[in-house]
Every structure is written in C-alpha cells, then in structure tokens.
SEVO-967233 format. One line per field, with one value per atom (N, C-alpha, C, O): residue number from 1; residue in three letters; chain; x, y, z. Coordinates in steps of 0.05 Angstrom, whole numbers, always signed. Example, Ala and Ser with C-alpha at 12.3 -4.5 7.8 and 13.67 -1.06 7.14 Angstrom:
REM residues 2
k = (1 1 1 1 2 2 2 2) $
r = (ala ala ala ala ser ser ser ser) $
c = (A A A A A A A A) $
east = (+264 +246 +264 +285 +257 +273 +258 +268) $
north = (-114 -90 -66 -66 -45 -21 +1 +23) $
up = (+156 +156 +156 +169 +142 +143 +157 +161) $
***
This chain:
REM residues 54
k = (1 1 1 1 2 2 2 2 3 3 3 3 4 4 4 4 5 5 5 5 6 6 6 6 7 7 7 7 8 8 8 8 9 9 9 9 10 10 10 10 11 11 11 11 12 12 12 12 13 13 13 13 14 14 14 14 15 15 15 15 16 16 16 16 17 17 17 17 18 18 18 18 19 19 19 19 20 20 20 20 21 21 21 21 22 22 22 22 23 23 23 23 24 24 24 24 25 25 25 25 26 26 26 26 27 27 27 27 28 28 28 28 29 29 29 29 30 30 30 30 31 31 31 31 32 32 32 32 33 33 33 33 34 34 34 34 35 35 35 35 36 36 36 36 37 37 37 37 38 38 38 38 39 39 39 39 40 40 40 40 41 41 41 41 42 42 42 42 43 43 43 43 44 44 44 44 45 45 45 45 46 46 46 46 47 47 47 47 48 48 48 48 49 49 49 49 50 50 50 50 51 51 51 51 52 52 52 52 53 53 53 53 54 54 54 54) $
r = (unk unk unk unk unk unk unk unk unk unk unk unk unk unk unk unk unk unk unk unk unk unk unk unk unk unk unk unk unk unk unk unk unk unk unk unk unk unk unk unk unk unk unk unk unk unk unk unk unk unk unk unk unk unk unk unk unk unk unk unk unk unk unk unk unk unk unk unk unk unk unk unk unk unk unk unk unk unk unk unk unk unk unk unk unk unk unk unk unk unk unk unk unk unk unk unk unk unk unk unk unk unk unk unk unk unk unk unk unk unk unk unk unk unk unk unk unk unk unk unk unk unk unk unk unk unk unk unk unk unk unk unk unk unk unk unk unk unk unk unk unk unk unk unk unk unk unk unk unk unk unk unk unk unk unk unk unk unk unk unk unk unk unk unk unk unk unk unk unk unk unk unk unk unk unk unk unk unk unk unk unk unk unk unk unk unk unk unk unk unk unk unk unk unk unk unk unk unk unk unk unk unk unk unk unk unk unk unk unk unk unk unk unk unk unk unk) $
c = (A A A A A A A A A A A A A A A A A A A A A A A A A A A A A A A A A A A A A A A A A A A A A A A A A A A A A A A A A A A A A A A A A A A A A A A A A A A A A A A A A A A A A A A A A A A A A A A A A A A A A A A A A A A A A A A A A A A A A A A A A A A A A A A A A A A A A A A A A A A A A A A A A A A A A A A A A A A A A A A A A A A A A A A A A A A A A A A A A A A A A A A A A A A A A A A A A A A A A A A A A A A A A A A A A A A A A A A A) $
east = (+2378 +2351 +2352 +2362 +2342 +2343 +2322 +2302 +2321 +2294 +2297 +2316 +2266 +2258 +2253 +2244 +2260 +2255 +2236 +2254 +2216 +2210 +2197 +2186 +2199 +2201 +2185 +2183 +2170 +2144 +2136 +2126 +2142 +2125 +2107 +2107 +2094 +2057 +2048 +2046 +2034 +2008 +1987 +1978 +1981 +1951 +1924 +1912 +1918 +1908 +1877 +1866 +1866 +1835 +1834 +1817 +1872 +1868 +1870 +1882 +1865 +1879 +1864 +1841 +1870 +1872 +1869 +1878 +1855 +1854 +1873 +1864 +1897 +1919 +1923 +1936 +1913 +1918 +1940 +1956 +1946 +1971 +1952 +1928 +1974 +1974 +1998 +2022 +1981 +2006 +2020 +2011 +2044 +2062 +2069 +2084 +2056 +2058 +2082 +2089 +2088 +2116 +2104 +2097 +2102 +2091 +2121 +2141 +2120 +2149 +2138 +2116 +2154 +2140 +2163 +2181 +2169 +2194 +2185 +2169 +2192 +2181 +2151 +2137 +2137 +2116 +2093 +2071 +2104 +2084 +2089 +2108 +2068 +2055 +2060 +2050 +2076 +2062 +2075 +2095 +2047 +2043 +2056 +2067 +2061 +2076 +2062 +2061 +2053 +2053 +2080 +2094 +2089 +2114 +2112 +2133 +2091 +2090 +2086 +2071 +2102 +2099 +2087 +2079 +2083 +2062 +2071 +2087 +2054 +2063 +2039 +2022 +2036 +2021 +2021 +2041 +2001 +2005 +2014 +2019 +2017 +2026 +2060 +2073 +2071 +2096 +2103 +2125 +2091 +2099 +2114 +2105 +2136 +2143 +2145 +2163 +2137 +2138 +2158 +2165 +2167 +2183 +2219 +2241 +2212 +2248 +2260 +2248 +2283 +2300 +2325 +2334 +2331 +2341 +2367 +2386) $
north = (+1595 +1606 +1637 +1644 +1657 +1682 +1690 +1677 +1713 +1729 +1751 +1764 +1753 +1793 +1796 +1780 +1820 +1838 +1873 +1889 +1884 +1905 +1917 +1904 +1947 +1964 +1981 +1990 +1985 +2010 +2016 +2001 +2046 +2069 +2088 +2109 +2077 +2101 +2110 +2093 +2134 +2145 +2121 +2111 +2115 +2105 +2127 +2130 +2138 +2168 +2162 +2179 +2135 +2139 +2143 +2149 +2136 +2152 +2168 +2170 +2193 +2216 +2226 +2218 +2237 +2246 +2271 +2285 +2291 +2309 +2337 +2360 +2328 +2343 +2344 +2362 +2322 +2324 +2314 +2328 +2293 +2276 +2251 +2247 +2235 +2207 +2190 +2194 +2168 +2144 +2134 +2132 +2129 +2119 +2096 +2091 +2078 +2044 +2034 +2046 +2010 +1999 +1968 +1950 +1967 +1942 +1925 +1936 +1909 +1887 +1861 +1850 +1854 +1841 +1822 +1832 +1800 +1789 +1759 +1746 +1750 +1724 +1727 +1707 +1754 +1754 +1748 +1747 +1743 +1743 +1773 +1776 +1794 +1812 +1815 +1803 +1831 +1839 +1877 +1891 +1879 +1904 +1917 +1897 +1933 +1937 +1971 +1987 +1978 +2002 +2011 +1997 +2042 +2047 +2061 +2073 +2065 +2083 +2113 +2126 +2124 +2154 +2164 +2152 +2186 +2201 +2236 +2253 +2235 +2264 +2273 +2256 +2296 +2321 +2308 +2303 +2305 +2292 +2309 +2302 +2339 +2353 +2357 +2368 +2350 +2343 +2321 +2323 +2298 +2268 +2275 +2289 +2263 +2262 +2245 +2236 +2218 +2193 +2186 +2164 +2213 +2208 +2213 +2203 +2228 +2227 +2206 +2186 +2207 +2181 +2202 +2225 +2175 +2194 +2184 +2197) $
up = (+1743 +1738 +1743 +1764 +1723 +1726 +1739 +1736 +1757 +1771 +1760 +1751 +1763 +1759 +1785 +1802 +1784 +1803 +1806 +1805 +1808 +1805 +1829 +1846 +1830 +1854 +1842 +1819 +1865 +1854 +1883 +1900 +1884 +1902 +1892 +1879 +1900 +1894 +1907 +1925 +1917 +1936 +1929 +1908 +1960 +1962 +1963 +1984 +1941 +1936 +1952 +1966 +1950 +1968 +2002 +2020 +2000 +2040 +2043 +2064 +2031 +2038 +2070 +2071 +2085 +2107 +2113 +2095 +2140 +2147 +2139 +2137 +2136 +2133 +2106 +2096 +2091 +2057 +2053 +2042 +2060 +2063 +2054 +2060 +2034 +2030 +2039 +2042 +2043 +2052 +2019 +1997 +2029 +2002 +2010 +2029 +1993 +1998 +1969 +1949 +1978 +1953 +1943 +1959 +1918 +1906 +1901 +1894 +1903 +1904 +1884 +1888 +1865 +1839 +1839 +1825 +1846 +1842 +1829 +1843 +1809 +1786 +1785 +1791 +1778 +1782 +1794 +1785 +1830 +1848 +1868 +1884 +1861 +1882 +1914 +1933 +1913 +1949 +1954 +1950 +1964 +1970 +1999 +2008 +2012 +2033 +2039 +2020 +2069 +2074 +2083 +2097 +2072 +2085 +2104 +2110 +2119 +2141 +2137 +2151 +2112 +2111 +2094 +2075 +2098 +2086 +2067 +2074 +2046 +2032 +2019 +2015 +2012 +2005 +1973 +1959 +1969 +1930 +1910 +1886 +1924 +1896 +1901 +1883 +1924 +1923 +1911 +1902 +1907 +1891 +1862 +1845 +1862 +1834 +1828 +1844 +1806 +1800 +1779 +1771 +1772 +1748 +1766 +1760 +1782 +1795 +1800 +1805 +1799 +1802 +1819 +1814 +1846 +1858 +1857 +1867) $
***
C-alpha cells in the first residue's frame, strides 16, 4: 500500500502579537487525514518566504 505524505509551514497571520511576530504552525497531511501542529516559533511576516526551499 502506497502513502502520501505532505508538509506545510505557514504563519498563523490572525496572532500576530505586540512585537509583530507571528507563530509558524506545520500542517501534516499523510493519506489524507489533517493535523495541524504549533511549532513554537515565531517571525516578523515580511521576513517569511514561502517559496524558499532550503
């Protein structure tokens, strides 16, 4: 039996915070059941790049 697998980091953009920092949460998609995950850290939204691959 084959699995998918998919990885996604996004800003959670409606928390933004005093300092202007968002939390960066990771969506985890594996045979198409969802789960969301906070990662603890936080970044300035105009530093985000969604297109880098690192």
């Amino acid at each position: 039996m084959k699995s998918t697998i998919a990885i996604l980091f996004y800003l959670n953009k409606p928390k933004i915070n005093s300092k202007r920092k968002v939390p960066i949460n990771v969506r985890i998609n594996v045979n198409g059941r969802r789960s969301e995950i906070a990662t603890g850290e936080q970044i300035k939204p105009e530093k985000w790049n969604s297109k880098q691959i690192v």
